[in-house]
N, CA and C atoms as an extended XYZ file, in Angstrom:
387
Properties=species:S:1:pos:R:3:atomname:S:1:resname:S:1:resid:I:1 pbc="F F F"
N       -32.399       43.182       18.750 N   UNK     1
C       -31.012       42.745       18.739 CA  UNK     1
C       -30.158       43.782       18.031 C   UNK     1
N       -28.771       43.863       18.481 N   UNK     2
C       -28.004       44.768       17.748 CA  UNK     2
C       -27.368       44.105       16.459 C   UNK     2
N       -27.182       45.222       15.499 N   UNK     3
C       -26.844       44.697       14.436 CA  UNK     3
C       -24.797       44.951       13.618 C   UNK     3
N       -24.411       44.286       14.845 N   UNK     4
C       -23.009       44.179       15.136 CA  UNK     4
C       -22.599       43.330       13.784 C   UNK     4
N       -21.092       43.944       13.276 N   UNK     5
C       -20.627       42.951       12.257 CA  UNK     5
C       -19.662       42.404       13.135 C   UNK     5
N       -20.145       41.039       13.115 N   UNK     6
C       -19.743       39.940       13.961 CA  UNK     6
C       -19.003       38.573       13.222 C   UNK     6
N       -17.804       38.329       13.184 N   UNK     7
C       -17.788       37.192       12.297 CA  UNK     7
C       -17.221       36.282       13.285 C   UNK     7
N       -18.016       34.389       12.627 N   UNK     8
C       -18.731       33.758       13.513 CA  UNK     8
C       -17.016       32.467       12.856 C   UNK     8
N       -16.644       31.807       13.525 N   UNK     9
C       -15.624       30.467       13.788 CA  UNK     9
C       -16.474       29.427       13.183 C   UNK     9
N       -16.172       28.397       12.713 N   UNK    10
C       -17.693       27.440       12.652 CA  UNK    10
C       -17.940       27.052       13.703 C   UNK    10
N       -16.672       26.845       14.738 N   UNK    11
C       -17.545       26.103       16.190 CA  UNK    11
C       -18.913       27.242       16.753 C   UNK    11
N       -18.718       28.560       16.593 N   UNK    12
C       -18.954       29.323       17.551 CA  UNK    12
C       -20.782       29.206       16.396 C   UNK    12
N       -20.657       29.141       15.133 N   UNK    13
C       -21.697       29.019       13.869 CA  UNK    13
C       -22.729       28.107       14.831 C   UNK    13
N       -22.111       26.816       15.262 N   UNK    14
C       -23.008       25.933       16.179 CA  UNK    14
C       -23.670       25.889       17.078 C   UNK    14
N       -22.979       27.334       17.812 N   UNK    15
C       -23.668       27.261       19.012 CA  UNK    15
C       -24.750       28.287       19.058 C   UNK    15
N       -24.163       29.702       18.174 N   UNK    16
C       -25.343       30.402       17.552 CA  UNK    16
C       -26.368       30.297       16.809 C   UNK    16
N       -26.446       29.097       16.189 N   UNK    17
C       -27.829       27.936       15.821 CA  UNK    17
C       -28.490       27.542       16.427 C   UNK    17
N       -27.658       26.933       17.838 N   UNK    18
C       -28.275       26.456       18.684 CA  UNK    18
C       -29.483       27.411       19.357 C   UNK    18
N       -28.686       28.841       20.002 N   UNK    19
C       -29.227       30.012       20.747 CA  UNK    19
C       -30.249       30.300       19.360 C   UNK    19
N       -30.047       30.725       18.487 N   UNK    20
C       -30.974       31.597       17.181 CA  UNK    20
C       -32.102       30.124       18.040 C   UNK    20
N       -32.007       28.922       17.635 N   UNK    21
C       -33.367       28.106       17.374 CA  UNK    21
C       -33.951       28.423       18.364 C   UNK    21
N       -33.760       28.543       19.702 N   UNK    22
C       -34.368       28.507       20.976 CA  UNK    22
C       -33.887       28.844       22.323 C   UNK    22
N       -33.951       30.023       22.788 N   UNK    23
C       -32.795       30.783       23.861 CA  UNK    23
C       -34.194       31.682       24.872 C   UNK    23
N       -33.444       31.626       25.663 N   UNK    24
C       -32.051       31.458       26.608 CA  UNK    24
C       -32.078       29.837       26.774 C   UNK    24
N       -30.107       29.089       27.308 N   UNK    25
C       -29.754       28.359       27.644 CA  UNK    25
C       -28.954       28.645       28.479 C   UNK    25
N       -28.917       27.858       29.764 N   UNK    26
C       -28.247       27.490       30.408 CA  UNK    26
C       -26.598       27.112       30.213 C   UNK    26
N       -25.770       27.686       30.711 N   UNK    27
C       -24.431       26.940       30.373 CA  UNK    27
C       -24.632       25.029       30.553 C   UNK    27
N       -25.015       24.707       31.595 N   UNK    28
C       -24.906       22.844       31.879 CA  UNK    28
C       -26.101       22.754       30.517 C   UNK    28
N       -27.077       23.154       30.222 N   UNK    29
C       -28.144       22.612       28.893 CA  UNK    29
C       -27.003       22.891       27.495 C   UNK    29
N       -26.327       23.668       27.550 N   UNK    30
C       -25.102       24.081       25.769 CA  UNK    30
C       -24.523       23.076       26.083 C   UNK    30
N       -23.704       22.948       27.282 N   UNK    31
C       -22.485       21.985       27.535 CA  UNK    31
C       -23.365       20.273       27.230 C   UNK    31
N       -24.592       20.293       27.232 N   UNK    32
C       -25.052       18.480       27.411 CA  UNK    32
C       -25.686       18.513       25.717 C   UNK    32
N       -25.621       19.619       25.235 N   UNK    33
C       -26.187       20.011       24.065 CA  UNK    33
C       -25.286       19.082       22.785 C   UNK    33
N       -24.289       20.641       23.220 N   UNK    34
C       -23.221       20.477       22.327 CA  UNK    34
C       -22.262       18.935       22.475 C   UNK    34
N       -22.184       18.325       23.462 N   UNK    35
C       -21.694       16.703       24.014 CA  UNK    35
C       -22.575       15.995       23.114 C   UNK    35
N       -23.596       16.597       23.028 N   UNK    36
C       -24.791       14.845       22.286 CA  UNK    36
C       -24.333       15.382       20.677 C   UNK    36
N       -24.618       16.799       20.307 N   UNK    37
C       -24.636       17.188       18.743 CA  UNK    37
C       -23.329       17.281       18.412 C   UNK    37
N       -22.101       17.291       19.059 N   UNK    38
C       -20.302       17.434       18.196 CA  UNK    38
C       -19.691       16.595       19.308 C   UNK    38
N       -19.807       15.993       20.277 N   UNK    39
C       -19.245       15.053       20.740 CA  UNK    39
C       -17.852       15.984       22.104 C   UNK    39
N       -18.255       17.588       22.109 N   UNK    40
C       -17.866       18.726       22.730 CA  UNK    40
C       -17.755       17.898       24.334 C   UNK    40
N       -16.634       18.376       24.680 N   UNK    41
C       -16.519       18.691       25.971 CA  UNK    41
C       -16.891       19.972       26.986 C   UNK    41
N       -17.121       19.423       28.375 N   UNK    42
C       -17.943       20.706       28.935 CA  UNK    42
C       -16.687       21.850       28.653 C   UNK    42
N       -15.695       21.799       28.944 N   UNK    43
C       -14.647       23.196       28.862 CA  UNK    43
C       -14.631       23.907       27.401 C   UNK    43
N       -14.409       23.045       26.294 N   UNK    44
C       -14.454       23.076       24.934 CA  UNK    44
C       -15.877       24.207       24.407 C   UNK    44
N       -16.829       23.589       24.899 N   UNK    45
C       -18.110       24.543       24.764 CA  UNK    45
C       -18.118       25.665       25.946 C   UNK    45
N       -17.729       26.183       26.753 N   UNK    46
C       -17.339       26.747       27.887 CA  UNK    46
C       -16.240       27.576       27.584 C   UNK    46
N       -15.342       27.286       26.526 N   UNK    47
C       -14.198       28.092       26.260 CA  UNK    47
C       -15.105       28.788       24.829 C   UNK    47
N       -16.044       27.948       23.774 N   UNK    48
C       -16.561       28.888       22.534 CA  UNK    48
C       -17.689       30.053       23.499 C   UNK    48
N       -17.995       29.489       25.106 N   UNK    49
C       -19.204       30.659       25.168 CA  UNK    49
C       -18.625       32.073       25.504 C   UNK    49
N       -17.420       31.984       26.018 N   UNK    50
C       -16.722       33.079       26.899 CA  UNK    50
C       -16.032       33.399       25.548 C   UNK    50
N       -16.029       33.517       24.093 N   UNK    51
C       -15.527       33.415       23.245 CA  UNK    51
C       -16.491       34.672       22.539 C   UNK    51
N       -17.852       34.061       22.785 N   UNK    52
C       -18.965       34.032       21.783 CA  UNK    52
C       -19.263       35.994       22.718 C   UNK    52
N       -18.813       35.728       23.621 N   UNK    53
C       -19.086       36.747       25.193 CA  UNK    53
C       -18.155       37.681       24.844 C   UNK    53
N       -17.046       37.486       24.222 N   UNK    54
C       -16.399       38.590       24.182 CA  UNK    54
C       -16.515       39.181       22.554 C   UNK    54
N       -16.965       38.927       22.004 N   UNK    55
C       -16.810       39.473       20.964 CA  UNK    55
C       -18.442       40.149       20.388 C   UNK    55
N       -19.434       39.717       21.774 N   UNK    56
C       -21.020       40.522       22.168 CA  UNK    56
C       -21.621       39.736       21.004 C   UNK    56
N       -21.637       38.524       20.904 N   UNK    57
C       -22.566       38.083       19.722 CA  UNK    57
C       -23.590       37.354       20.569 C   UNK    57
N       -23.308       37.037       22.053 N   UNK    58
C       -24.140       36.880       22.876 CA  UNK    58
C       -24.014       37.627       24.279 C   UNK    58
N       -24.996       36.805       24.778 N   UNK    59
C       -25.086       38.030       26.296 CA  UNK    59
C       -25.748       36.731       27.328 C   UNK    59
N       -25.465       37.066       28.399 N   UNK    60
C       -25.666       36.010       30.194 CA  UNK    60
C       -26.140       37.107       30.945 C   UNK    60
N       -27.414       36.438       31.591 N   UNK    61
C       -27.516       37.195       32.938 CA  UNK    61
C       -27.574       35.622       33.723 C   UNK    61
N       -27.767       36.471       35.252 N   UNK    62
C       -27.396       35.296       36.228 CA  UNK    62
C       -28.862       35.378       36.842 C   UNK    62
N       -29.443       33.994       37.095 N   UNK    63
C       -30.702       34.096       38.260 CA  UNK    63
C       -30.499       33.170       39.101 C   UNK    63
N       -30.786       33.371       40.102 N   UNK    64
C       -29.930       32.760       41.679 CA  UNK    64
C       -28.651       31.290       41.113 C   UNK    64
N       -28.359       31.948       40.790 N   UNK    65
C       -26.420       31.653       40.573 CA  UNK    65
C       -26.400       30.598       39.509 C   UNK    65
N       -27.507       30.911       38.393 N   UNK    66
C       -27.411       29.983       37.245 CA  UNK    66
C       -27.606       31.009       35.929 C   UNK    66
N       -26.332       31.115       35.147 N   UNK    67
C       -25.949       31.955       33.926 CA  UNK    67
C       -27.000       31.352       32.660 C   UNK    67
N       -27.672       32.366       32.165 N   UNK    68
C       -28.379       31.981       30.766 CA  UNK    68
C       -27.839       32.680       30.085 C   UNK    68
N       -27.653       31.701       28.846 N   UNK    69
C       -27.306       33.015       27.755 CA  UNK    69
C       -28.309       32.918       26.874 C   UNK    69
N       -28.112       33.899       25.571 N   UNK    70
C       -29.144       34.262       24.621 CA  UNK    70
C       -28.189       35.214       23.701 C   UNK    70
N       -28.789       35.185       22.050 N   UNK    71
C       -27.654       36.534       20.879 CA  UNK    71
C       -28.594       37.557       21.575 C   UNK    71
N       -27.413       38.083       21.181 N   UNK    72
C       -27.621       39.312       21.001 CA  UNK    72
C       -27.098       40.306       19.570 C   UNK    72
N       -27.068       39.311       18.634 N   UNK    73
C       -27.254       39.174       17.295 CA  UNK    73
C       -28.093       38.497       16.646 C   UNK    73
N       -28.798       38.972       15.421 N   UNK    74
C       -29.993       38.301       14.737 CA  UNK    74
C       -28.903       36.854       13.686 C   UNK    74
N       -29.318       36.061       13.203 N   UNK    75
C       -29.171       35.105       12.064 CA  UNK    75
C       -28.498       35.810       11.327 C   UNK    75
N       -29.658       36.604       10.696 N   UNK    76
C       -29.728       37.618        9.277 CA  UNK    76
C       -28.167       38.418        9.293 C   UNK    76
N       -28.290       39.233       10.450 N   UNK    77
C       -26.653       39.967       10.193 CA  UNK    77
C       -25.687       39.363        9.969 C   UNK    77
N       -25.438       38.973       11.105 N   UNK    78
C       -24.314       37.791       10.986 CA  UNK    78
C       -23.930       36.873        9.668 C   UNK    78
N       -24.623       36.570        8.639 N   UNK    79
C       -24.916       35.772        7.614 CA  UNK    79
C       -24.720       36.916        6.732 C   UNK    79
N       -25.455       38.042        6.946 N   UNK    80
C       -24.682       39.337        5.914 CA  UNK    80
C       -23.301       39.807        5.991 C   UNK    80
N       -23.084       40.002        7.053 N   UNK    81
C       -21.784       40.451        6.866 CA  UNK    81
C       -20.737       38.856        6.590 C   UNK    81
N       -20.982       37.939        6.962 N   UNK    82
C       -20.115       36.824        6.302 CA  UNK    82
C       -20.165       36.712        4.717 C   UNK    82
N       -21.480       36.843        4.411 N   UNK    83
C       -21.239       36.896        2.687 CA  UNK    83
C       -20.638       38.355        2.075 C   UNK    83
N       -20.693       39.246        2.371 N   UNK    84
C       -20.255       40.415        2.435 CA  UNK    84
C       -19.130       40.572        2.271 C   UNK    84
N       -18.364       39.626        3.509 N   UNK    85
C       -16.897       39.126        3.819 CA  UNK    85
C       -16.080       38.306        2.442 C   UNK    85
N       -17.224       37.616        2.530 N   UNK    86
C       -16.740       36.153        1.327 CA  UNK    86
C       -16.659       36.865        0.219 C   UNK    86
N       -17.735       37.402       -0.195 N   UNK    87
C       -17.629       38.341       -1.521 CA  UNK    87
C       -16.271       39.273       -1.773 C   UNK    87
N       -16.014       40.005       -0.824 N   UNK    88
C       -14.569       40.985       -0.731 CA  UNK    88
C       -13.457       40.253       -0.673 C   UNK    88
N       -13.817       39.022       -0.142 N   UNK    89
C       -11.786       38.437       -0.236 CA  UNK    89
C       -11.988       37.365       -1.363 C   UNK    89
N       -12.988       37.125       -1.751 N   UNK    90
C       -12.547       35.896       -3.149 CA  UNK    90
C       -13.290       36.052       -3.885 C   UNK    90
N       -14.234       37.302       -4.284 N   UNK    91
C       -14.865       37.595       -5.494 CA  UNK    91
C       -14.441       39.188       -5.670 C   UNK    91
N       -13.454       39.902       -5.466 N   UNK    92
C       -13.154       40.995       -4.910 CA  UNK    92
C       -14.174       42.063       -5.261 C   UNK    92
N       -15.304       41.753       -4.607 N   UNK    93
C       -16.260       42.680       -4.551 CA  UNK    93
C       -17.242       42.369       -5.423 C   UNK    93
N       -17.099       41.399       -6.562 N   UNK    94
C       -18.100       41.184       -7.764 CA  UNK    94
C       -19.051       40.164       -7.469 C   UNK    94
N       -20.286       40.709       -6.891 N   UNK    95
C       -21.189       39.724       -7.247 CA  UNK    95
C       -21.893       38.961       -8.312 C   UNK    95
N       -21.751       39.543       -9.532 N   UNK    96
C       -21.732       38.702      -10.396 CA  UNK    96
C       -20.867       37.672      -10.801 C   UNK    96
N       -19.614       37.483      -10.483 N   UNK    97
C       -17.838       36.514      -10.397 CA  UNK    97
C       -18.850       35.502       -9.396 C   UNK    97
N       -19.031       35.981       -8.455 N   UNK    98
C       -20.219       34.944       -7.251 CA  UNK    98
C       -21.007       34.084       -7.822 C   UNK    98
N       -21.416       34.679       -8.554 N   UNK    99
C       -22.865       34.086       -9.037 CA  UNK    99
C       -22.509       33.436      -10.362 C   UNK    99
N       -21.561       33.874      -11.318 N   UNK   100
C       -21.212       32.937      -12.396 CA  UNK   100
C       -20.456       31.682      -12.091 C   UNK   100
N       -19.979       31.995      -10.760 N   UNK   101
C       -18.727       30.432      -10.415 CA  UNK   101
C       -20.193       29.655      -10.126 C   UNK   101
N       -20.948       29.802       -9.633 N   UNK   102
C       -22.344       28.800       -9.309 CA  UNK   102
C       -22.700       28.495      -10.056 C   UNK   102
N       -23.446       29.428      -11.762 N   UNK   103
C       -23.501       28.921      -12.874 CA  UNK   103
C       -22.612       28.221      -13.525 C   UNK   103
N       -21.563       28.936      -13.684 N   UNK   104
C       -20.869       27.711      -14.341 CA  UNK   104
C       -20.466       26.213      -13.957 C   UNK   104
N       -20.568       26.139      -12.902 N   UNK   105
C       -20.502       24.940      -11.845 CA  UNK   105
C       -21.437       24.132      -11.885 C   UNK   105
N       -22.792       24.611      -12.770 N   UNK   106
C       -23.951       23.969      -12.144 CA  UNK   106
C       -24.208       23.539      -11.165 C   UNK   106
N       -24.170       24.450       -9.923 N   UNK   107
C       -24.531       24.438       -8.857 CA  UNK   107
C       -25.963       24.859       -8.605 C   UNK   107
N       -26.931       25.446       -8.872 N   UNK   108
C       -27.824       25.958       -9.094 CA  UNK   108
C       -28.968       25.076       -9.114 C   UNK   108
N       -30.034       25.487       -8.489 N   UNK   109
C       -31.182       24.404       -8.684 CA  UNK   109
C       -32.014       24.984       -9.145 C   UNK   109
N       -32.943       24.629      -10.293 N   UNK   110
C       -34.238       25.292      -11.002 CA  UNK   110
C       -34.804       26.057       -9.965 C   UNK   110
N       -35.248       25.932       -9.026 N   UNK   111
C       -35.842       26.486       -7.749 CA  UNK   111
C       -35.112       27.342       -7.706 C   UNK   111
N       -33.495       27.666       -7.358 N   UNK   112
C       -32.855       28.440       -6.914 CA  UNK   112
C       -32.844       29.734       -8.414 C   UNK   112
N       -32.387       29.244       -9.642 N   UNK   113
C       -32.469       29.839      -10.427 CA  UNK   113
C       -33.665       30.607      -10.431 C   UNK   113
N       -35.021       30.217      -10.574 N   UNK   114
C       -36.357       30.707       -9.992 CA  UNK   114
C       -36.056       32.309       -8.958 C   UNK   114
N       -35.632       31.295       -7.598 N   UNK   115
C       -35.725       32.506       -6.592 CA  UNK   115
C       -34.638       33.789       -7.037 C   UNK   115
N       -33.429       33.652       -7.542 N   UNK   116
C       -32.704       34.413       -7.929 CA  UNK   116
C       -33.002       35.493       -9.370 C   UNK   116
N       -33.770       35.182      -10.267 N   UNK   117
C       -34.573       35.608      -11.039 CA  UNK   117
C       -35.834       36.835      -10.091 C   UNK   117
N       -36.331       35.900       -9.474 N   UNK   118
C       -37.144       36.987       -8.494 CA  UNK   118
C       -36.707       37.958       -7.851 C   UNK   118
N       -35.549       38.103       -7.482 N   UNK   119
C       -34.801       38.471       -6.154 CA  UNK   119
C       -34.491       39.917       -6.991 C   UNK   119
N       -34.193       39.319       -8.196 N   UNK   120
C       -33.237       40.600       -9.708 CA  UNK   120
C       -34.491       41.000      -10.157 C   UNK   120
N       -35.363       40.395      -10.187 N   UNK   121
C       -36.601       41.532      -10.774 CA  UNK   121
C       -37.196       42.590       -9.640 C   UNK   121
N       -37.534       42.338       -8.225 N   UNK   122
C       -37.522       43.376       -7.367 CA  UNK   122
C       -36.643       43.743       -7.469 C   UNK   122
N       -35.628       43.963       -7.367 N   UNK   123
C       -34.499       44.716       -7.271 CA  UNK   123
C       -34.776       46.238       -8.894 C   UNK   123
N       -34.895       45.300       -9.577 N   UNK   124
C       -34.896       45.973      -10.859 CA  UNK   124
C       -36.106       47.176      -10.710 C   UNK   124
N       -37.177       46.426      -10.395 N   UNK   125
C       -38.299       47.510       -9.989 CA  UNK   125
C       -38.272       48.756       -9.072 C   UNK   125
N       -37.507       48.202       -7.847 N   UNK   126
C       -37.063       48.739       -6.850 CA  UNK   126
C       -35.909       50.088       -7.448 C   UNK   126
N       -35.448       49.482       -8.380 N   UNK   127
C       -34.495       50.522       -8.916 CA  UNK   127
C       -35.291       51.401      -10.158 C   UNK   127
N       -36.208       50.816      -10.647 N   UNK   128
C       -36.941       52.014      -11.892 CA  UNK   128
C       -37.877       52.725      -11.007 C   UNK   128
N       -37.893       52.687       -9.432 N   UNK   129
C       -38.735       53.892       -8.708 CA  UNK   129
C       -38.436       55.058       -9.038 C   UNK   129
């Protein structure tokens, strides 16, 4: 997959969940998809795919006159460059400002504190190479 900085609408977040879990789909399988999981109309999901199409975060081919789509973006990028994003317009660049509004918030779960501890010690190692 290409690794396009792509930033995602939340409708469009839904449907690239959908494709990331299990792709290719059919336009009529998104459209009966998205109707049962957001209550979407066929045009409504039909207007986020030609959406999702122009901006290459997915891709359609046709086999005897039925369009599949599938990303053509990974999870991972997409999710980087949004925090990336988030970080530059309301932490202006400080990931630590990030990470103290969570602490101080007690937002944080022992677990999470855990994994984030881990995350800063590779890093740390990674950096005394």
């Amino acid at each position: 997959m290409d690794e396009k900085n792509i930033s995602l609408a939340p409708a469009e977040w839904i449907i690239m969940e959908y494709l990331w879990e299990s792709a290719p789909h059919t336009g009529r399988e998104l459209t009966e998809a998205m109707r049962e999981q957001c209550g979407w109309n066929r045009s409504t999901t039909l207007t986020l795919l030609r959406r999702l199409e122009t901006k290459e975060a997915i891709g359609s081919n046709e086999d005897s006159g039925i369009k599949c789509f599938y990303p053509l973006v990974s999870r991972e990028n997409v999710a980087q460059g949004e925090a990336k994003s988030l970080l530059s317009r309301a932490y202006r660049g400080s990931l630590s400002l990030l990470v103290s509004s969570f602490v101080e918030k007690g937002n944080l779960s022992k677990r999470e504190i855990s994994e984030l501890r881990a995350v800063l010690e590779q890093l740390k190692e990674k950096n005394d190479d």
